[in-house]
N, C-alpha and C positions, 0 to 999 in steps of 0.2 A: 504494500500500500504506500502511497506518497500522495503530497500534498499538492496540489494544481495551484499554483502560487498566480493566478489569472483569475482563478473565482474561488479559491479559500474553501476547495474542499474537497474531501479525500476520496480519492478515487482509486478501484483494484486495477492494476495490470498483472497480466503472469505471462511471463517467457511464451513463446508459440511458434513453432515453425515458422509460418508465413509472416507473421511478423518478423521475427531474424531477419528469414530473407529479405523482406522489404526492406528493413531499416538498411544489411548489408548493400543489399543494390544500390543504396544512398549515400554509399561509401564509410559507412560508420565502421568502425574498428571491434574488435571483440569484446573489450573490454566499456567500450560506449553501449553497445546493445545491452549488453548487462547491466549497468547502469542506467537504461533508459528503463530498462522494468524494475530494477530492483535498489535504484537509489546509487546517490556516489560511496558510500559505505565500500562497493565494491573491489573488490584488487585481482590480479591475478600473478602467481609466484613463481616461476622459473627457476628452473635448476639447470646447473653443466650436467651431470650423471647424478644417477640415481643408482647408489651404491646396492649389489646384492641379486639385483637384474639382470639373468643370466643375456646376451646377446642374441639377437634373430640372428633366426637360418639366413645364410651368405644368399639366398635365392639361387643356388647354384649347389649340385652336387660336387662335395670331394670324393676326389678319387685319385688313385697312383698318376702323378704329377698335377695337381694340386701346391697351391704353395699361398704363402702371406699367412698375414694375421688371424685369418679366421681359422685357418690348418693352426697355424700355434697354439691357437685358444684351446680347438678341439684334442689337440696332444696334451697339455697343460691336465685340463679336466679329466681326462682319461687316466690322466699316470694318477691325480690325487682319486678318482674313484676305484684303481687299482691296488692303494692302498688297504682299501677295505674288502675289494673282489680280487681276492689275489691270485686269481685264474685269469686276470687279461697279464696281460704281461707291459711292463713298463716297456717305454720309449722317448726316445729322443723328442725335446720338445723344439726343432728347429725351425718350425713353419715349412718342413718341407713333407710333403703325402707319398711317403715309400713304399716296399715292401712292408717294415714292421709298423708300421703304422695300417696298414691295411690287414694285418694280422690282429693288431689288436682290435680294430673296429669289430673283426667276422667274431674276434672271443666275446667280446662285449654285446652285441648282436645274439649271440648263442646263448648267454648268460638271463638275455632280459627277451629273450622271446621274439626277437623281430628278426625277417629274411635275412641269413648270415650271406650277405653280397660285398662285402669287404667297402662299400661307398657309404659316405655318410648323406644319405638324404634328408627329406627335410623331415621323416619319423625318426631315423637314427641322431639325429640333432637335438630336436629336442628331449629324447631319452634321456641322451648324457647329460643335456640340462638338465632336466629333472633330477636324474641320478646323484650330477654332480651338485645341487643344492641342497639334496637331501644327506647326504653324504656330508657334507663342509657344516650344515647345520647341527646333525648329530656331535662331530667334531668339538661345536661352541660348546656342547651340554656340560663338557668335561673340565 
């Protein structure tokens, strides 16, 4: 509710689809829509990262030559969730998609039930995520 400072008296507005879009068409910003229903009270907060978040799937499958940062990640989390499945076998955390790196995908794959196809696609992806959060979290209990 706000006050109509024109004729001195309160009136409901609520957020709505087509109003957004109206207002947007009109060039207003995100944070003015919001404020145009629900008062200047409003803010909105930005972060650089959001710690704990495991990363999206690269939109691409790794596979044997594969390479960068998202292959590091995926080695990284593999070796700490090998820690605890100590049937995949560690590896090299280079950013580079090899042979043993492709070994450990198919053990990890075979471990957690998904097609042992040595690629990390975007199920085998986020598995490890999963894994490897649940995993790092039991870690903190301790």
């Amino acid at each position: 509710m706000f006050c109509d400072q024109d004729t001195r008296y309160a009136k409901y507005i609520w957020l709505s689809q087509w109003g957004s879009k109206y207002l947007g068409d009109q060039n207003y910003s995100a944070i003015e829509i919001l404020r145009y229903y629900y008062g200047n009270d409003m803010y909105i907060n930005e972060a650089e990262e959001i710690s704990g978040i495991p990363a999206s799937w690269p939109r691409e499958n790794l596979t044997i030559g594969s390479s960068g940062a998202k292959v590091r990640q995926m080695q990284e989390q593999l070796n700490r969730i090998a820690q605890v499945y100590t049937s995949i076998p560690r590896i090299s955390a280079d950013g580079s998609f090899g042979p043993a790196t492709r070994e450990a995908v198919m053990r990890f794959q075979s471990v957690f039930g998904l097609p042992q196809t040595g690629v990390v696609d975007y199920a085998t992806w986020y598995k490890i995520s999963e894994i490897f959060v649940g995993v790092t979290r039991i870690a903190e209990l301790y």
